[in-house]
Legacy VTK file of the C-alpha trace (Angstrom):
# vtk DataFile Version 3.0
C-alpha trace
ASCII
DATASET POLYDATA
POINTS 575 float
9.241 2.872 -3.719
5.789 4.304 -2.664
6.779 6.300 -0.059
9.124 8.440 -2.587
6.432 8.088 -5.106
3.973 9.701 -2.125
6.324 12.561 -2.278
5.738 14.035 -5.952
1.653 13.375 -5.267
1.113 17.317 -5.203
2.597 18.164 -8.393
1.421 15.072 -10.090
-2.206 16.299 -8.891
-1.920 19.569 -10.016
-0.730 18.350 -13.309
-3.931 16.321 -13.525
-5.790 19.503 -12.764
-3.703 21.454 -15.807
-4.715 18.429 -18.396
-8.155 18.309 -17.453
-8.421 22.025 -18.048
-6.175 21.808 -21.503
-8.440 18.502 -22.783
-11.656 21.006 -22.234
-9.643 24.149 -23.958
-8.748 21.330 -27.031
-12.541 21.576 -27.668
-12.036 25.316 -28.691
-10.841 24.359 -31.642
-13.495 22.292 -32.811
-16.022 24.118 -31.470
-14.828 27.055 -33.428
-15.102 25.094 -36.579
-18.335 24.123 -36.087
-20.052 27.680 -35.415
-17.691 28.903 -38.529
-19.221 26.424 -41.029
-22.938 26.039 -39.226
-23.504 30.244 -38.453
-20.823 32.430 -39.682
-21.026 31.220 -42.786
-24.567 30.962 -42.965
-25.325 34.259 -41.953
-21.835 36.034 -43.247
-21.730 38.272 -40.499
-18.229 39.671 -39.720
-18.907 40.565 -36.067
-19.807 37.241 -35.265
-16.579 35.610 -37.478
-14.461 38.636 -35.194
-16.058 37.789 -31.746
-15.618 33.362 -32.398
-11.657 34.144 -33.522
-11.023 36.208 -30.776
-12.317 34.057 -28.110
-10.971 30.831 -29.700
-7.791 32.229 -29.444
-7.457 33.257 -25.655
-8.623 29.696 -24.864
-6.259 28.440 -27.196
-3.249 30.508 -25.631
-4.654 30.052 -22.144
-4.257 25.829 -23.030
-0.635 26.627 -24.157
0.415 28.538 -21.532
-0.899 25.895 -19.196
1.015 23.162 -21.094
3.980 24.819 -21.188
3.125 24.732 -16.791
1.934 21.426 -16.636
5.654 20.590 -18.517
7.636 22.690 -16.043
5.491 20.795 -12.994
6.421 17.015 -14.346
10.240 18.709 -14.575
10.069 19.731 -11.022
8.174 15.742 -10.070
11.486 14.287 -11.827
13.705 16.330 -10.058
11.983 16.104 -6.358
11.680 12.650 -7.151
15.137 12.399 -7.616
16.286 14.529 -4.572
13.961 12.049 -2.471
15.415 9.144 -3.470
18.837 9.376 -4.341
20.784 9.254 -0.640
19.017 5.964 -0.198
19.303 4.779 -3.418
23.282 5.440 -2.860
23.659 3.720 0.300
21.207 0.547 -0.957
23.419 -0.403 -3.672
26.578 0.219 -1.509
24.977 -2.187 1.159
23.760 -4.424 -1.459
26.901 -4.962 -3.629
28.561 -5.492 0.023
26.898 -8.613 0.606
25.569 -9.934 -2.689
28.092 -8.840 -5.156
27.052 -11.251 -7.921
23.793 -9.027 -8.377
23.878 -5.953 -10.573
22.578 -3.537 -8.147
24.756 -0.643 -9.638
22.542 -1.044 -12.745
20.126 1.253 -9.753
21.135 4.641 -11.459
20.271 4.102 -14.894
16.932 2.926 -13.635
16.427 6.248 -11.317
17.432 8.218 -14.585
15.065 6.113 -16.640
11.810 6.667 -14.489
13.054 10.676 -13.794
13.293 10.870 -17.456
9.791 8.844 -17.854
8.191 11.131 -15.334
9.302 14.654 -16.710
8.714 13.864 -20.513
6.234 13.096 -22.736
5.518 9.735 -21.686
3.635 10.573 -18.434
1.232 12.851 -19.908
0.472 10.306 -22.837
-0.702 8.081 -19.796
-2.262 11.020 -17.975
-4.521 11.878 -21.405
-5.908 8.794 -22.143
-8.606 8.945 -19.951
-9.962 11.523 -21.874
-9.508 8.978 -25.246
-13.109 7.663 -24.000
-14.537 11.349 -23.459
-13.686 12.392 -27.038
-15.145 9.344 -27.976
-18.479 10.089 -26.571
-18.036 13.498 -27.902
-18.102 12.150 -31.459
-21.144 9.422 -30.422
-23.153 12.452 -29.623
-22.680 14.255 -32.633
-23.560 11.054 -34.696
-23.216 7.245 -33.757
-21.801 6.746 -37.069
-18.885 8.581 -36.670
-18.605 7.307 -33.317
-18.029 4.039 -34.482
-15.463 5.036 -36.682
-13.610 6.911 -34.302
-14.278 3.979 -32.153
-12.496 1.323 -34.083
-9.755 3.816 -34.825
-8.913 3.514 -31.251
-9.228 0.092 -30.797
-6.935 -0.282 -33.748
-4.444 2.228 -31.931
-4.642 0.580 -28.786
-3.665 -3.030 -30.770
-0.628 -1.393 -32.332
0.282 -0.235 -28.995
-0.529 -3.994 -27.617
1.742 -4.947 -30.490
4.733 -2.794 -29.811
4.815 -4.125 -26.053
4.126 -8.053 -27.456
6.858 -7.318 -29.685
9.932 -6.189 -27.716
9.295 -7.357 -24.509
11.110 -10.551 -24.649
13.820 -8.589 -27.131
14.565 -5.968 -24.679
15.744 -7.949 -21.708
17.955 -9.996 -23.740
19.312 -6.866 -25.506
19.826 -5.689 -22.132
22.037 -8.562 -20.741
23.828 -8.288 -24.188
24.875 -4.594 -23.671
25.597 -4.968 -19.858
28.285 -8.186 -20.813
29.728 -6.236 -23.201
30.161 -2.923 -20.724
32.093 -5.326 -18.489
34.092 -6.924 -20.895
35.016 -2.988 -21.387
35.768 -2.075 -18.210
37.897 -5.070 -16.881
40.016 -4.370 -19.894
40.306 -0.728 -19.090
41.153 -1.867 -15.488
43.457 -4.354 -16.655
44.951 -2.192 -19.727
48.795 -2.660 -18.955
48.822 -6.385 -18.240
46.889 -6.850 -21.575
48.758 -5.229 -23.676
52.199 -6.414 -22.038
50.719 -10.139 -22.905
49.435 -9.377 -26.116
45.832 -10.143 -24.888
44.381 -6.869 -26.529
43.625 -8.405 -29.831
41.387 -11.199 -27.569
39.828 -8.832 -25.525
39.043 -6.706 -28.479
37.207 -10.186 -30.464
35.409 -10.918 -27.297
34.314 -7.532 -26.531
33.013 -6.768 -30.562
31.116 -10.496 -30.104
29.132 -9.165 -26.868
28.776 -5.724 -28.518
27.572 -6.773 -31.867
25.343 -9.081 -30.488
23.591 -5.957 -28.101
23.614 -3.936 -31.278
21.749 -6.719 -33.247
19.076 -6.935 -31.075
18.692 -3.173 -30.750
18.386 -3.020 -34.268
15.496 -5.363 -34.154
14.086 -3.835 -31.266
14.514 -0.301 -33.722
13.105 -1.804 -36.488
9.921 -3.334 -35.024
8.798 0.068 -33.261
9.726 2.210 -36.788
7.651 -0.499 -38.116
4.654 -0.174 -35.801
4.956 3.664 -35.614
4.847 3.986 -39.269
1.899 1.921 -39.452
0.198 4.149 -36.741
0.986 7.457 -39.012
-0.351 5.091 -42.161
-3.440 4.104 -39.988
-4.040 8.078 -38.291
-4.117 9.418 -41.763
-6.751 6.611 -43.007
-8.534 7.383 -40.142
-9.078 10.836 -40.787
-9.991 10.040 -44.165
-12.515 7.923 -43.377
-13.681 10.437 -40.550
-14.263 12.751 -43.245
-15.951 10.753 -45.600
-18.452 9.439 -43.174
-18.873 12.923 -42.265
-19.404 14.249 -45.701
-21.721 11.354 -46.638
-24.175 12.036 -43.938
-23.875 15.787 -44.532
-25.084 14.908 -48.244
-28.195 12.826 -46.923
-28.598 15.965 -44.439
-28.091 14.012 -41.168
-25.147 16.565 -40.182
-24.278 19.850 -41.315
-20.337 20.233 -42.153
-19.355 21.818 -39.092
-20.286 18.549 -37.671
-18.134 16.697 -39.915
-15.005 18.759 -39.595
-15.549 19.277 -35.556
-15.804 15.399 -35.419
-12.511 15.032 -37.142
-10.384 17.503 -35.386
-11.943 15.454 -32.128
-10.708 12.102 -33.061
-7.212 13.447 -34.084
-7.288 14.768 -30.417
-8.927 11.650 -29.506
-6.109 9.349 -30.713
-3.469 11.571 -30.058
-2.066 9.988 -26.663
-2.257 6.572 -27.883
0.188 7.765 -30.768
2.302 9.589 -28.223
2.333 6.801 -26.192
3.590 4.755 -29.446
6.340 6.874 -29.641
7.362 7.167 -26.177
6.971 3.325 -25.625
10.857 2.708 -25.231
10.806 5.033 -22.029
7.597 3.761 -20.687
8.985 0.261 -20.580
12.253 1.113 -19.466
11.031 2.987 -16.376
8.547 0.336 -15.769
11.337 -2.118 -15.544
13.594 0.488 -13.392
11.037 1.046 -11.126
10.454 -2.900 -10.856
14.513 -3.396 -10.122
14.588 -0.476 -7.732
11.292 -1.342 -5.955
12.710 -4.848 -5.672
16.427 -3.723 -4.572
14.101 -1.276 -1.894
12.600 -4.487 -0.444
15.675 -6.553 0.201
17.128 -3.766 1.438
15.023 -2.478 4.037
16.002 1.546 5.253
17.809 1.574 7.852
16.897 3.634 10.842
19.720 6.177 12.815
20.328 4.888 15.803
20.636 7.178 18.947
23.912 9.319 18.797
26.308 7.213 21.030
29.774 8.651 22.893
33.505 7.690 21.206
34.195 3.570 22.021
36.856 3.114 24.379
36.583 -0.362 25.366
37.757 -3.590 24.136
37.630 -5.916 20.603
35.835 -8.889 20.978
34.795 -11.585 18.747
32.706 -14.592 20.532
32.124 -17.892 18.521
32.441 -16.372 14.993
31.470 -17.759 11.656
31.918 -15.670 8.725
32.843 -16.072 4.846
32.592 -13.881 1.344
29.052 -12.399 1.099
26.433 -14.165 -0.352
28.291 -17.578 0.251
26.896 -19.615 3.485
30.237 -21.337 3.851
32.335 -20.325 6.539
35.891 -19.179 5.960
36.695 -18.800 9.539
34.786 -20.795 12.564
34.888 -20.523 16.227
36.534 -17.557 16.532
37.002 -15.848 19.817
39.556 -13.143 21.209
39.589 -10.197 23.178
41.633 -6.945 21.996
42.632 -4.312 24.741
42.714 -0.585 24.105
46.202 -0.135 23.403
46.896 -3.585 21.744
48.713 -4.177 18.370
47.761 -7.434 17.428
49.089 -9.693 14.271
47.222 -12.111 12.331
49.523 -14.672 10.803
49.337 -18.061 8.686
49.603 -19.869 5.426
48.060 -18.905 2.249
44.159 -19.432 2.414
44.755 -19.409 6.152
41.121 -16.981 6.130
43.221 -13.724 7.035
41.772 -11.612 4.920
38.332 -12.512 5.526
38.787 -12.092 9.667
40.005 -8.690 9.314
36.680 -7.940 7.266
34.690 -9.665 9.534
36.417 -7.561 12.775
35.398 -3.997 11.201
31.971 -5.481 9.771
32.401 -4.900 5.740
31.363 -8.617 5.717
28.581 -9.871 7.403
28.426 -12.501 10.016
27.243 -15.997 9.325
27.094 -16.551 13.155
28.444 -15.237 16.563
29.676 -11.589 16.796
32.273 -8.901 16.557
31.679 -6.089 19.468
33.590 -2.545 19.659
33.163 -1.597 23.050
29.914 -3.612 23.468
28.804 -2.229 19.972
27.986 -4.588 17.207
30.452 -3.595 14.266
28.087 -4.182 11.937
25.883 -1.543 13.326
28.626 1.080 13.425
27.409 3.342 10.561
23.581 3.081 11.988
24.811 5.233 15.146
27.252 7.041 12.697
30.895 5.410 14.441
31.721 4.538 11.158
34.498 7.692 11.953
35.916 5.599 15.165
37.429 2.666 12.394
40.137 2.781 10.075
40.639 0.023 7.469
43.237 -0.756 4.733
42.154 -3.564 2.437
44.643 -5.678 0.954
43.727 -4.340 -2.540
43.917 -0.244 -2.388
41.450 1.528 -4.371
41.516 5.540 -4.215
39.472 7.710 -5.145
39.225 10.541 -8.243
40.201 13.965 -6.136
42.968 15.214 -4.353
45.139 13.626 -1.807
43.233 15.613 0.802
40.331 14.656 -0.039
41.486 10.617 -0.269
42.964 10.651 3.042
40.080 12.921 4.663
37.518 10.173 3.326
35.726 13.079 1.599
34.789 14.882 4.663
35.234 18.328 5.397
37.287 18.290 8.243
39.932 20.861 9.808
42.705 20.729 7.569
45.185 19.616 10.837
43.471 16.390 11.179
44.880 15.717 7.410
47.896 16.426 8.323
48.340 14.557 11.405
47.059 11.241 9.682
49.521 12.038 6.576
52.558 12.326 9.729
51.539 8.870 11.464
51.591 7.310 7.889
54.751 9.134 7.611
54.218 10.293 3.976
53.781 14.497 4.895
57.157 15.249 3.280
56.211 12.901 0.430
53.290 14.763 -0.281
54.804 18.348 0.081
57.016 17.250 -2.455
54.096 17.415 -5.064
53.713 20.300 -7.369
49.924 21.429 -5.575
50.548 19.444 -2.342
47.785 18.121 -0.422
45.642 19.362 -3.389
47.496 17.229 -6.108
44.820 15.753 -8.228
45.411 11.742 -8.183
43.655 11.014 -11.210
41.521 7.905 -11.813
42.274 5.234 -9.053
45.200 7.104 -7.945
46.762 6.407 -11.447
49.721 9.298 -11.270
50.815 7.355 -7.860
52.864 4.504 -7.272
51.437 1.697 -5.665
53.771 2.718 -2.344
52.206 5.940 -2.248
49.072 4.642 -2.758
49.071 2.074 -0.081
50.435 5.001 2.491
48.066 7.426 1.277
45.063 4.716 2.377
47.052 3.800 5.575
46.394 7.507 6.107
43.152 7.746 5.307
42.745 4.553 7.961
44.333 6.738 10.120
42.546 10.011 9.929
40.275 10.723 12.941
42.605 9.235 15.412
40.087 6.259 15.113
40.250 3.520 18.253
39.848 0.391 15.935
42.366 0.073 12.879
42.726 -3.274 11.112
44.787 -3.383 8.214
45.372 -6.056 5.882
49.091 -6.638 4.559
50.153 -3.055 5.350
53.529 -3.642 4.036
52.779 -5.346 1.105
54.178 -2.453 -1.388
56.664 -0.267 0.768
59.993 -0.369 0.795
62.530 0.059 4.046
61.683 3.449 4.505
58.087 2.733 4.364
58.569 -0.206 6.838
60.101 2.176 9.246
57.226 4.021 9.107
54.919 1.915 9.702
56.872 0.655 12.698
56.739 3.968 14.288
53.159 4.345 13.602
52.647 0.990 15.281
54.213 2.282 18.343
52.831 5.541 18.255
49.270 3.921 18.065
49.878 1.641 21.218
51.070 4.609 23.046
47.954 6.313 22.110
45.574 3.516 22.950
44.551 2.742 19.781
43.295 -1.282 19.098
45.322 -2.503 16.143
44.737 -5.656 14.133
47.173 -6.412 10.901
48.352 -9.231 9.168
51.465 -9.313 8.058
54.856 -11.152 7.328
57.333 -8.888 7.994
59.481 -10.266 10.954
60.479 -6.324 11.184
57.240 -5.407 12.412
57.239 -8.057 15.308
58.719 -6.014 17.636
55.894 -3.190 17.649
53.289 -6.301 17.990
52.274 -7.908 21.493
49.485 -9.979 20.456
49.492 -12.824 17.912
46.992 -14.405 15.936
48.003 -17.732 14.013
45.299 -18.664 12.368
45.389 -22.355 10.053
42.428 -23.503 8.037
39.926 -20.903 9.383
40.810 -21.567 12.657
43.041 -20.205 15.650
45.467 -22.360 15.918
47.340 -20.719 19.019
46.460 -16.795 20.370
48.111 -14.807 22.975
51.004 -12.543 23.900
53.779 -12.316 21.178
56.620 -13.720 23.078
54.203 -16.831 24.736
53.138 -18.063 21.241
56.786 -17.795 19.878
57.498 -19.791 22.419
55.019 -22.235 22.230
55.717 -22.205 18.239
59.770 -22.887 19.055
59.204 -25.543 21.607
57.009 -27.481 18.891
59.810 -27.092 16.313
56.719 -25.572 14.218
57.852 -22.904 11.211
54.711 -20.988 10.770
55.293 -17.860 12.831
58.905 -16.624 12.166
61.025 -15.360 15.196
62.039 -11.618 15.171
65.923 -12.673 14.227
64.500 -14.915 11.420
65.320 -14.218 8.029
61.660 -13.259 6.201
62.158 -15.492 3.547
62.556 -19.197 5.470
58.647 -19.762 6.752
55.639 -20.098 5.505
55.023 -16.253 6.205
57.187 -15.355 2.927
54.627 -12.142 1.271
55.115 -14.493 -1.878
53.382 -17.475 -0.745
50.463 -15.429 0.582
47.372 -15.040 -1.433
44.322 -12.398 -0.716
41.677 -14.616 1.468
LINES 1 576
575 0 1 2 3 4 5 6 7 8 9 10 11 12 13 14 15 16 17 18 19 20 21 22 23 24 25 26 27 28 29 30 31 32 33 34 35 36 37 38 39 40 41 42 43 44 45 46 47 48 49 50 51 52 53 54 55 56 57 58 59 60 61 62 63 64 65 66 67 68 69 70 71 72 73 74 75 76 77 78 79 80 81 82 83 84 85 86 87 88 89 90 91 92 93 94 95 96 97 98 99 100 101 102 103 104 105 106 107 108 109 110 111 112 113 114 115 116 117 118 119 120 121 122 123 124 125 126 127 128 129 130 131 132 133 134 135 136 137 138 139 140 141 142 143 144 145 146 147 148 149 150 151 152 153 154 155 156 157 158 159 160 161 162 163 164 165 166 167 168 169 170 171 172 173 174 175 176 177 178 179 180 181 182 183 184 185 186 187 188 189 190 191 192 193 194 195 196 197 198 199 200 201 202 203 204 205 206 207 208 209 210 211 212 213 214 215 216 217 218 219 220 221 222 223 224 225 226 227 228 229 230 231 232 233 234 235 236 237 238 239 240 241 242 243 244 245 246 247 248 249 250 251 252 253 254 255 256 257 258 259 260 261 262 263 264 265 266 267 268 269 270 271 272 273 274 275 276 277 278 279 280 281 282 283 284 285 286 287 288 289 290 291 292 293 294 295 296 297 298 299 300 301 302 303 304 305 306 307 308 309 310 311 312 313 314 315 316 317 318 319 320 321 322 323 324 325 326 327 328 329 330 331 332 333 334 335 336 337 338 339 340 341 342 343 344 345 346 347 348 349 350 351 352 353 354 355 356 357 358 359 360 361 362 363 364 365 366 367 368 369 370 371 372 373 374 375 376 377 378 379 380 381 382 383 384 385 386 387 388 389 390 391 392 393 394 395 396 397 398 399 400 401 402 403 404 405 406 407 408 409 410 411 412 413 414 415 416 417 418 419 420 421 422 423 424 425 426 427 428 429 430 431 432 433 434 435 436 437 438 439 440 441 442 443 444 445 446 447 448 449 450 451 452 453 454 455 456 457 458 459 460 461 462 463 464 465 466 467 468 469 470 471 472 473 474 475 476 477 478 479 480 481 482 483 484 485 486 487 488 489 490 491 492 493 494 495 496 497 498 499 500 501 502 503 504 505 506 507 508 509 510 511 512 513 514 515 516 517 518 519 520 521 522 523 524 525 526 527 528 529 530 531 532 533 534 535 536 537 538 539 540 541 542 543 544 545 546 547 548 549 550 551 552 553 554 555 556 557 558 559 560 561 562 563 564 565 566 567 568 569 570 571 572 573 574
C-alpha cells in the first residue's frame, strides 16, 4: 500500500501547507475580539473599529477560500489515489479469489471506496488539525494559566470520549460486519438460484434465513448507532459546558482585574477552535475506522499478492503441450486431484479426456491452461509455463470453456470478443467456427444484442456456443474445453464436429472432455484418466484397442450407443 500512498504525497503536503495557513487565519477572529473589547471600545474611535473589520475580514475570506482549496486538493488525493490503485487492485482479487476462494477478497472495493471516501472528506483534515489542538492550547496558557487549564481538561475530556467511541464499537463493528456480509450472500445465491427456489417452494426458507442474518446485522448496527449518538451527544453536552466554564473563568478573573474581557472572549473563541477537530473527528469516527480497517485488508491482500512484473513481449507459441510429473487439485486445497501426469500434445492434435465421474477431468483441463495452480511438476505451451501466460501477455494464444458457462453483462460482441476491441472480422470468424453466425443474425440488434445479466435472455445452448466462441476468438493455438457438448443439441454437435476438424487442419492443440461417441471421429488422441490418474494415453484407435482387447467399458467405441458405458453425460459430475 505505501507505494500508492507515496503517490498522493504532493497534494497531501500542500494540504498541510493550506491548514497551517487557515489554523493561523482562525486567530483573526479572536484577535479581532480582543482589540474590539481592549481598544476600540476603550477609545470609541470609528477609524480604528473600520480599519480591525476590514482587515479581519480579508483574512477571514482569504481562510475560506483556502478551505474551500484545501477540500478540492483531498478530492483530487481520493481520486489519484484511486486511479493508482485500482488496475492492481482488480487483478489482485481476480488472482486471489483464483487460488484461495474461501477468502473474501472481493470485499477489496468497498475498502478502496472506504479509504477514497476517508481521504477526500472530513475525516482527514480532523486528523490533519489536531496538531494544532496543542498550539491553541498554549495560546490560551499564555493569555492566563487558568484558562489554560480549563481548556486543557476540556481536551482531555474530548480526547476520552473519542477513546470511548473507538473502545466502544470496535469489537461491535467486526461482528456487525460478518453479520451483513452472511446475509448479502444468503441474497445473492438466492437471486442466482431464483427459479429452482421457487419451483421447490424453498423461497419461504430462504426468505427466514436471509431476515435471521439480516436482522441480526441490523441489530448490531443499531447498537453500534446508538453508542456513537450517545457519545456525540455527550460531546455537544460537554462543548457547551466547556464554553461556559471558559467564560466564567474568564469573567471571574476579569472582575479581580487579572484579564481584561477581550481576553476572556478571545480565549473562548480559541478553545472552540481548539476542540473543534476532536469533535469532528467524533463525528467522522465511523469512516476513520472503516478506512483504517480497508486499508489493513487491502495492505494485507497487497502482501500475499505480490505485483507481478510484465515479462518481455514474447512471439505467438507454436510448439507442443506438455505436462511432466503433474500434481494439481482445487486452490487452496494441498490434496492432489490428479498425480503423475505426463503427455505431450502436437500442434495440430485434438485430444479427448475421458473417465468416470470424479475421474479429475475437470480439474486437468484447469490445470493444462493454468486457472489452477500447480501443486507440483508443470504444464509448458511451447516451453512457456502456462501459468505465466498473462505475465508476457499470451493470455490471447488460449481459449477455454469451463464446464459451468458464465457470460458476461454486454452484447454478444463484446462476450465473444472477451471485451477487447478487436476488428470486427475476428468476431465473426470465431462466431462461424462455433457455427452460431446465422444464430446470431437472427437477433433483433445482431452482434450488438444486449444479453442481459449472465446471459439471462439466452438459452443455455446459445450460451455454451457463444463461450465456445469466445474460446475461439483469436485463432488461439491452445483450446481446452470442458464438456463442450454438454447443452447442444444435433445441430450443435455437428458443429462442433466441424470445428474440431477445422481446428486440426489449422494446427490448433485441442484438449476436451467429452462423452459423445459422435465426436470420436474428429479426435486422434485419448486421455482415460481413472482416480486422478492416466490410466492408458495414446492415439485414438491404439487405446480403443487396447480398451476392446481387455473387455474394459470405459471408453465407448465410435459405433457404440452413448448411453451403455460409463461415459453416459448423466453419470458425469463437474471435477
Amino acid at each position: 500500500m505505501h507505494p500508492y500512498l507515496r503517490a498522493i504525497r504532493r497534494p497531501l503536503g500542500v494540504v498541510i501547507l493550506f491548514s497551517a495557513v487557515i489554523n493561523i487565519l482562525v486567530m483573526a477572529s479572536p484577535l479581532y475580539m480582543l482589540q474590539l473589547y481592549d481598544r476600540v471600545l476603550a477609545s470609541r474611535s470609528v477609524e480604528t473599529l473600520i480599519s480591525l473589520t476590514a482587515i479581519t475580514a480579508v483574512l477571514l475570506l482569504s481562510m475560506a477560500v483556502l478551505d474551500v482549496l484545501r477540500g478540492r486538493l483531498l478530492i483530487r488525493a481520493g481520486a489519484l489515489f484511486h486511479e493508482r490503485i485500482a488496475n492492481r487492485l482488480f487483478d489482485t482479487v481476480l488472482a486471489r479469489t483464483a487460488s484461495h476462494p474461501q477468502e473474501p477478497a472481493r470485499e477489496a472495493q468497498k475498502d478502496l471506496h472506504d479509504i477514497r471516501q476517508f481521504v477526500s472528506g472530513t475525516g482527514l483534515v480532523a486528523l490533519i488539525d489536531a496538531p494544532w489542538v496543542l498550539v491553541f492550547l498554549g495560546v490560551i496558557f499564555v493569555m492566563h494559566p487558568l484558562l489554560g487549564s480549563v481548556a486543557l481538561i476540556g481536551a482531555l475530556i474530548l480526547f476520552a470520549l473519542a477513546f470511548l467511541a473507538e473502545l466502544s464499537t470496535h469489537n461491535i463493528l467486526q461482528t456487525s460486519r460478518s453479520a451483513t456480509m452472511k446475509a448479502e450472500r444468503t441474497l445473492g445465491e438466492s437471486i442466482r438460484d431464483v427459479d429452482a427456489l421457487r419451483v421447490m417452494g424453498m423461497v419461504p426458507n430462504l426468505r427466514s434465513l436471509w431476515r435471521t442474518r439480516q436482522n441480526d446485522a441490523v441489530f448490531k448496527q443499531d447498537i453500534i448507532g446508538a453508542r456513537l449518538n450517545a457519545l456525540t451527544a455527550t460531546t455537544k453536552a460537554m462543548r457547551l459546558i466547556l464554553q461556559m466554564a471558559m467564560l466564567g473563568t474568564g469573567a471571574w478573573l476579569a472582575i479581580g482585574q487579572h484579564i481584561t474581557p477581550g481576553f476572556m472572549i478571545a480565549a473562548s473563541i480559541i478553545m472552540a477552535r481548539a476542540l473543534a477537530p476532536v469533535e469532528q473527528a467524533l463525528s467522522a469516527w465511523r469512516g476513520l475506522v472503516a478506512a483504517r480497517r480497508g486499508y489493513q485488508r487491502l495492505d494485507h491482500l497487497f502482501s500475499v499478492v505480490p505485483e507481478e512484473e510484465t515479462g518481455m513481449p514474447l512471439p505467438p507459441p507454436q510448439g507442443a503441450l506438455t505436462a511432466k510429473n503433474l500434481f494439481g487439485g482445487a486452490p487452496g486445497n494441498d490434496k492432489p486431484i490428479v498425480r503423475a501426469i505426463n503427455l505431450r500434445l502436437e500442434p495440430g492434435t485434438v485430444c479427448a479426456v475421458v473417465g468416470p465421474s470424479a475421474a479429475g477431468k475437470s480439474t486437468l483441463a484447469r490445470l493444462l491452461i493454468g486457472a489452477w495452480p500447480v501443486l507440483t511438476g508443470e504444464v509448458r505451451l511451447d516451453g512457456i509455463d502456462v501459468a505465466s501466460l498473462q505475465k508476457h501477455a499470451m493470455g490471447r494464444h488460449v481459449g477455454y470453456l469451463p464446464q459451468d458457462i458464465e457470460l458476461l453483462e454486454g452484447t454478444i460482441r463484446e462476450n465473444i470478443s472477451r471485451f477487447a476491441d478487436g476488428p470486427p472480422e475476428d468476431t465473426v470468424r470465431a462466431a462461424k467456427l462455433a457455427g452460431i453466425h446465422s444464430m446470431i443474425l437472427s437477433f433483433p440488434d445482431g452482434y450488438d444484442t444486449q444479453i442481459g445479466t449472465k446471459g439471462i435472455v439466452l438459452s443455455g445452448g446459445q450460451k455454451q456456443r457463444i463461450a465456445m466462441a469466445r474460446a475461439f476468438y483469436g485463432n488461439p493455438l491452445l483450446i481446452v474445453m470442458d464438456e463442450p457438448d454438454a447443452h447442444l443439441d444435433e445441430e450443435g454437435v455437428a458443429a462442433l464436429f466441424r470445428a474440431l476438424s477445422e481446428l486440426k487442419a489449422g494446427g490448433r492443440i485441442v484438449v476436451i472432455t467429452t462423452h459423445r461417441p459422435a465426436l470420436m471421429k474428429a479426435i486422434d488422441t485419448l486421455v482415460i484418466l481413472r482416480d486422478g490418474v492416466i490410466e492408458r494415453f495414446g492415439p485414438t484407435p491404439d487405446v480403443l484397442a487396447q480398451v476392446r482387447q481387455s473387455s474394459r467399458t470405459a471408453v465407448p467405441a465410435p459405433e457404440a450407443p452413448s448411453g451403455t458405458t460409463d461415459m453416459n453425460p448423466a453419470q458425469e459430475a463437474p471435477q
